[in-house]
C-alpha positions in Angstrom: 9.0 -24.2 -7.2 7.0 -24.3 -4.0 6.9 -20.9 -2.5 5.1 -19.6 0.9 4.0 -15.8 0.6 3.5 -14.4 3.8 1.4 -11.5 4.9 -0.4 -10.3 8.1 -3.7 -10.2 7.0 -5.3 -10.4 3.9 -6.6 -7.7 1.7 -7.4 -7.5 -2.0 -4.8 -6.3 -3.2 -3.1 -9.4 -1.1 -5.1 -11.9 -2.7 -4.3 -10.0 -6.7 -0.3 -9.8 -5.7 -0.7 -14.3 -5.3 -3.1 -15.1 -7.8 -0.3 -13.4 -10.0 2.3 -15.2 -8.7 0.8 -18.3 -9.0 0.7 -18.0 -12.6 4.4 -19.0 -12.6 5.0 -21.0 -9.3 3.4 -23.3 -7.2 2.2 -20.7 -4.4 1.4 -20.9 -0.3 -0.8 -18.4 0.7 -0.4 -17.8 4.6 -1.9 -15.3 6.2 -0.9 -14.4 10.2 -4.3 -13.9 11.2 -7.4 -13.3 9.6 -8.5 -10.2 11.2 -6.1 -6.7 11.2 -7.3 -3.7 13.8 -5.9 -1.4 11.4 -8.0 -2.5 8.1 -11.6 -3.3 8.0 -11.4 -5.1 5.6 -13.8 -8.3 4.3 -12.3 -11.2 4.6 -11.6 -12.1 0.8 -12.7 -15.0 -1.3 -8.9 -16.7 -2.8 -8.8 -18.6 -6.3 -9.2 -22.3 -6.3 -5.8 -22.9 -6.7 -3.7 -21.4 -3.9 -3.5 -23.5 -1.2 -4.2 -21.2 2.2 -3.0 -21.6 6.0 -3.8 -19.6 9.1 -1.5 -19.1 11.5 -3.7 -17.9 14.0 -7.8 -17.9 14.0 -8.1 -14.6 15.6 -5.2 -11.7 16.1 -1.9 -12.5 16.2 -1.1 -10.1 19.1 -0.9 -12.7 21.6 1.4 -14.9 20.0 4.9 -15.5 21.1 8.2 -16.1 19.8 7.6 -19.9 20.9 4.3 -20.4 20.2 5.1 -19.0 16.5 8.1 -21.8 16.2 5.2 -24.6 17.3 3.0 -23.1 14.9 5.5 -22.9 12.1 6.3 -26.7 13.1 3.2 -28.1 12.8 2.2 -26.0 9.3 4.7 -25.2 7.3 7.3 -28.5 8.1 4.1 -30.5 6.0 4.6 -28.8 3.3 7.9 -29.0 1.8 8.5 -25.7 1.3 11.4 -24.4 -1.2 11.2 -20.6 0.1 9.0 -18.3 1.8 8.7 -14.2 1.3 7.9 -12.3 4.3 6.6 -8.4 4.5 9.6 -6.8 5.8 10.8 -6.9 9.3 8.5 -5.1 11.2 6.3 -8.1 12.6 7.5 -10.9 15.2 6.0 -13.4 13.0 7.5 -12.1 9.9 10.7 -12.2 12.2 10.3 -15.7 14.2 9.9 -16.8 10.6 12.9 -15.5 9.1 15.0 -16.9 11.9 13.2 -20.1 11.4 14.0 -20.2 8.0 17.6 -19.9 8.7 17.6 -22.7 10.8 16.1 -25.4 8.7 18.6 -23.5 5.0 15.0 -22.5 3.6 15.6 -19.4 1.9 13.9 -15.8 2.8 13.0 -13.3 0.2 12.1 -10.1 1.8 8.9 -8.0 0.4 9.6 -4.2 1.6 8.7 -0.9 0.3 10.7 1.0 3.0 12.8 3.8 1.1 16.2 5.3 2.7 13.8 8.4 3.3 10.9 7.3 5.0 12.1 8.1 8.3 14.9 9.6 10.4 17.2 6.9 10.8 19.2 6.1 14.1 22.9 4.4 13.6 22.0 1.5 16.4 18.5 0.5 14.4 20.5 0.9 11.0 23.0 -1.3 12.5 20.2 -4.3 13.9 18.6 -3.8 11.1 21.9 -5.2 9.1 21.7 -7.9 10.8 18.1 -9.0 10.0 18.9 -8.4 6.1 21.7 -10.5 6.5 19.2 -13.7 6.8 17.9 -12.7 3.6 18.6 -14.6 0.1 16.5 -11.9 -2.3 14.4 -8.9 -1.9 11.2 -7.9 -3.9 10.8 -4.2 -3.9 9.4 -1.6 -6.7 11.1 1.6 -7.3 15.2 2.8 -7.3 14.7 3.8 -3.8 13.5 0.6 -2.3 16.2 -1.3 -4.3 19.0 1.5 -2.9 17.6 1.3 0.5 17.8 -2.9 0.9 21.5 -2.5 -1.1 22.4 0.1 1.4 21.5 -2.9 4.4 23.6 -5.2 2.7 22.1 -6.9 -0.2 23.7 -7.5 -3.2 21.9 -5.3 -6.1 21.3 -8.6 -8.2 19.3 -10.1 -5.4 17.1 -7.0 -5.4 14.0 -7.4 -7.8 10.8 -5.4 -8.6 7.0 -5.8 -8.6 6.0 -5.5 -4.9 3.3 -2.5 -4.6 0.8 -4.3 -7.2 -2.8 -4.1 -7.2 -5.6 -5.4 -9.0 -5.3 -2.7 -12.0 -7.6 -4.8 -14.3 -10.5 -4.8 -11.7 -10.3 -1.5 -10.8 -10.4 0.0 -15.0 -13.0 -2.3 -15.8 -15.6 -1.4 -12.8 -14.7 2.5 -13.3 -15.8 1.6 -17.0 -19.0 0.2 -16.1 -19.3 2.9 -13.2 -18.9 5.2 -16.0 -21.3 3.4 -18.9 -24.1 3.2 -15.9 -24.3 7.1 -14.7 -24.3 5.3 -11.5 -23.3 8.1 -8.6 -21.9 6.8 -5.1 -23.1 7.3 -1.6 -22.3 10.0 0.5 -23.7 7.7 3.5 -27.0 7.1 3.4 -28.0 9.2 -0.1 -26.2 9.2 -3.5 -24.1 12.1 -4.7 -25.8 14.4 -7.2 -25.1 13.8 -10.5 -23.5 17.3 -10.9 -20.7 16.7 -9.1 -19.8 14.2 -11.8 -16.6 14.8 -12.6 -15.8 17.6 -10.4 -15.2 16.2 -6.8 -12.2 15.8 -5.1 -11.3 12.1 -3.4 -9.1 11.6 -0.6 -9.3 7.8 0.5 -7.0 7.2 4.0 -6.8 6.2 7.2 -7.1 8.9 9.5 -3.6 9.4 11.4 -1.0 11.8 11.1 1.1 11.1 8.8 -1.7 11.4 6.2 -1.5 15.2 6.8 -5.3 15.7 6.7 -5.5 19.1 8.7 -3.0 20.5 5.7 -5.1 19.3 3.0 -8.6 20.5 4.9 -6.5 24.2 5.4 -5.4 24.1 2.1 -8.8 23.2 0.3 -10.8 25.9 2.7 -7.8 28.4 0.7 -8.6 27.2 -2.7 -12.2 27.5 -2.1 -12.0 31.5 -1.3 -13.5 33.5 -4.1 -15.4 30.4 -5.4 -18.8 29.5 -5.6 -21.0 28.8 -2.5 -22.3 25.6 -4.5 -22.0 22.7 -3.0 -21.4 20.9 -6.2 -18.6 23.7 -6.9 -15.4 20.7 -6.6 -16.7 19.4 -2.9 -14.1 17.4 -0.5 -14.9 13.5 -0.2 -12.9 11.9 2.7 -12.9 8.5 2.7 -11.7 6.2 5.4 -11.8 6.2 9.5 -9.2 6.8 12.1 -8.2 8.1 15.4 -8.4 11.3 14.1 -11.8 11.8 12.4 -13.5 13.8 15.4 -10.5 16.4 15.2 -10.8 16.2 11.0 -14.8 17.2 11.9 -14.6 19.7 14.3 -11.8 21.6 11.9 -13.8 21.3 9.3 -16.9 22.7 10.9 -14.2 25.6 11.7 -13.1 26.3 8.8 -16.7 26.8 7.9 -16.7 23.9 5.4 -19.5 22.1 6.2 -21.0 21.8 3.1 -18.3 21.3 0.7 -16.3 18.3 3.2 -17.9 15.1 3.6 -17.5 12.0 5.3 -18.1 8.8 4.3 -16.3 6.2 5.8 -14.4 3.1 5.0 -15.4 1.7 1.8 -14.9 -2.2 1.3 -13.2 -2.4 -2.5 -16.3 -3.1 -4.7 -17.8 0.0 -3.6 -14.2 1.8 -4.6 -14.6 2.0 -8.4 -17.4 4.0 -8.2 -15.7 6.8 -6.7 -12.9 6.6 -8.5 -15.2 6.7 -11.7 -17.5 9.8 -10.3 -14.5 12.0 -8.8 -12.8 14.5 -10.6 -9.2 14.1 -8.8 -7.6 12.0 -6.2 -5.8 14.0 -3.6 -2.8 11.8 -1.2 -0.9 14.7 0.9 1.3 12.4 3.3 3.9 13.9 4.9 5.5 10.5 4.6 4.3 6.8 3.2 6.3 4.4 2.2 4.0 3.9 -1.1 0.4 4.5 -1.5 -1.5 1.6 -2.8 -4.9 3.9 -3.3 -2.9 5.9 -5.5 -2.0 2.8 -8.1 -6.0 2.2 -7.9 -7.2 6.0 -9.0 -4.5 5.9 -11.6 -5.5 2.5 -12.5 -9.4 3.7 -12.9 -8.5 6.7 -15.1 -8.7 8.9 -12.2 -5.4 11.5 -12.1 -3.9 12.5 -9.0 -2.6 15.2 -6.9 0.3 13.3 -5.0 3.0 14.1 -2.3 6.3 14.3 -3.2 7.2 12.0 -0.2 4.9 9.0 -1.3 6.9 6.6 -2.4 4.6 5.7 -5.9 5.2 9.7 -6.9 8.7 8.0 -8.0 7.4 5.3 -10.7 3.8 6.8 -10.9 3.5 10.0 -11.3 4.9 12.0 -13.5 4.3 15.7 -12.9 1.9 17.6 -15.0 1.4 14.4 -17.2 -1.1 12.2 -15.5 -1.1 14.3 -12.4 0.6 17.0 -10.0 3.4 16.6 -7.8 3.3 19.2 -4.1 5.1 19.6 -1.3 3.6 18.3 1.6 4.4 20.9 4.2 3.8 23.6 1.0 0.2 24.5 2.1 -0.1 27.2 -0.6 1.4 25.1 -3.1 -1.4 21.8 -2.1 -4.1 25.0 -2.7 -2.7 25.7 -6.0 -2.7 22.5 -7.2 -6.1 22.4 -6.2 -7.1 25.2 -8.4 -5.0 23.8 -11.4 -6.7 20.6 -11.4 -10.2 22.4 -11.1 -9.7 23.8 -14.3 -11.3 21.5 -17.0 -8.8 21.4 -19.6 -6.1 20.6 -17.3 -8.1 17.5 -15.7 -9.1 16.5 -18.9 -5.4 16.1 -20.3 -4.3 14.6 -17.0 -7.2 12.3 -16.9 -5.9 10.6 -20.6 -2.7 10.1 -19.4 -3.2 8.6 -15.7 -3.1 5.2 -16.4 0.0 5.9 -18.3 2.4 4.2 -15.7 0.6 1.9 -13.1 -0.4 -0.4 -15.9 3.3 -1.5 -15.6 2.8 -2.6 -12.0 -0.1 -5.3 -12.1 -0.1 -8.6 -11.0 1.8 -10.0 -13.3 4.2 -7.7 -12.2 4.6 -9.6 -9.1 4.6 -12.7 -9.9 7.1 -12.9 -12.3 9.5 -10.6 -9.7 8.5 -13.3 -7.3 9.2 -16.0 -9.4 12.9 -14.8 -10.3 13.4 -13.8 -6.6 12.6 -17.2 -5.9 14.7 -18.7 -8.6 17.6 -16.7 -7.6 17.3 -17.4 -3.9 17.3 -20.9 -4.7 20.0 -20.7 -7.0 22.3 -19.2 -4.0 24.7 -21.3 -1.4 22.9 -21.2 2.1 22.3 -18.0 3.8 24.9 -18.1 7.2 24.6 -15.5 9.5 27.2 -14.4 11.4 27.2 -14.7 15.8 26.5 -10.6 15.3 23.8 -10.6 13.0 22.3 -13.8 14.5 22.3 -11.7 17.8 20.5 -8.8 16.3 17.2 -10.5 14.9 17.7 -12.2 18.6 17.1 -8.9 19.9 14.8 -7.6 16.9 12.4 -10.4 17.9 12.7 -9.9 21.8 11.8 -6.1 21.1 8.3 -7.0 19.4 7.3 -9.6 21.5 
């Protein structure tokens, strides 16, 4: 079973999701392009035996429709492919692909972790969206909601299976155990943390946009801190990550008169991760909405617990509240503050912190592959996929819209 696994740009947690798949099937890796605007990220090494394509050597961006159907021609046609899973339905080449695909009977498994709640959701983009589904043999999702949300756009709930939002658990608990063994600390950008804050830091790791919700959780921590200690090593604030936002994330921080308990950073490639993770004393993810959370599955995954929004969409298989970590309300500022204060106590951490690895270590891998392997089975298994002249018409227009 030769299977193509598409995704825009590779990360590690990419490159652990088809190194676990290939475990059970014989496994394309195809990256759109090798550079993302949105991630920094290294460009990482892939095992030996996944074969790799490119579609594009730079950004995708100015690819069109056609020139994706050439490219898809001259790479993919070679290899004899038996299906391919795309990431959603978001991206014209994850489209152009799909309606590819339809035209040559290779079957499409869809990798989403869009839930029913995510979003607002408008009748005319649930209806196009329908019709893009419709082109799909299988899905790949993780958690009840995902599943609901692809059955709800017209997919039968035996085509729906789970392991999608994997990452590289066994990496991350090993390097927070030699993190850990060392005493190493980790930088706070150009000089190591002191070892007193061991233990007793707070983590956020994010890109800075809105949706994160940053100003809450910087409002928030400047409330729990009132009445506490002026030291600095008194459970300080480490923000890690870049964004649009970062300059109005500084200046409100210099407001709130928490210059020395906030810091800054930066992106952090994923070997310098662990030790973080190993060092902090909590991992704070306040999103008003995301559709999962992948930095969440590696603090849980490094013995780290986590305060986590209610509207990520991991808080459903990950977290379970007051066990390995603390469930808040998002737009509950008081509530993000006493959560805070509840995981600053060191009994409480040190309970949650035994149990955080309690779920993720279901959702490795392994995980993946074998979902990938009986989505691809399945798909395989099925007659052709026929769209109708409607839905045909909508991933038409779906792929006119992004290009």
């Amino acid at each position: 079973m030769k299977i193509g696994i598409v995704f825009d740009n590779f990360g590690p947690y990419h490159v652990a999701r088809m190194a676990g798949a290939a475990k059970y099937c014989d496994v394309v890796a195809i990256e759109v392009s090798p550079s993302n605007s949105e991630y920094a990220w290294v460009n990482p090494d892939l095992p030996e035996n996944l074969t790799h394509i490119t579609f594009s050597n730079g950004t995708a961006n100015g690819c069109d429709a056609a020139q994706f159907v050439q490219i898809f021609n001259e790479k993919l046609v070679p290899l004899g492919l038996d299906c391919i899973a795309v990431p959603g339905w978001s991206s014209l080449a994850a489209l152009a692909l799909t309606r590819w695909c339809a035209e040559r009977g290779i079957p499409v498994i869809c990798m989403s972790e869009t839930n029913g709640w995510d979003f607002e959701r408008s009748w005319p983009t649930e209806f196009a969206k329908k019709g893009v589904v419709s082109h799909y043999a299988a899905a790949l999702v993780t958690s009840d909601s995902q599943a609901q949300y692809m059955h709800e756009l017209g997919l039968a709930p035996g085509a729906i299976f789970r392991g999608y939002n994997a990452v590289d658990n066994a990496f991350f608990a090993s390097a927070a155990e030699a993190v850990r063994a060392s005493g190493a600390m980790p930088s706070l950008g150009g000089t190591a943390m002191p070892q007193e804050w061991r233990n007793r830091y707070f983590l956020a790791s994010n890109r800075f946009i809105e949706k994160k919700n940053l100003p809450t959780l910087l409002r928030s921590y400047a409330a729990f801190r009132q009445g506490r200690a002026a030291d600095p090593a008194d459970w300080p604030l480490v923000m890690l990550g870049d964004g649009e936002m970062r300059a109005e994330l500084e200046a409100l921080t210099a407001e709130l008169g928490l210059g020395a308990h906030v810091h800054y950073p930066g992106f952090r490639q994923i070997d310098e991760l662990p030790t973080y993770y190993a060092t902090a004393g909590a991992f704070v993810h306040v999103s008003t909405t995301e559709q999962w959370g992948l930095v969440i599955n590696e603090a849980l995954a490094s013995g780290l617990p986590a305060i986590v929004s209610r509207r990520c969409g991991c808080a459903e298989v990950l977290i379970a509240d007051d066990v390995n970590g603390l469930l808040i309300d998002p737009y509950d500022g008081a509530g993000i503050t006493d959560a805070l204060a509840r995981m600053a106590d060191p009994d409480v951490r040190e309970r949650l912190a035994g149990q955080a690895a309690r779920h993720v270590a279901d959702w490795g891998p392994d995980r993946f592959g074998t979902g990938m392997r009986d989505a691809a089975a399945y798909a395989m298994r099925q007659p052709q996929v026929r769209p109708n002249l409607i839905d045909r018409q909508c991933l038409k227009m779906a792929i006119s819209r992004l290009a």
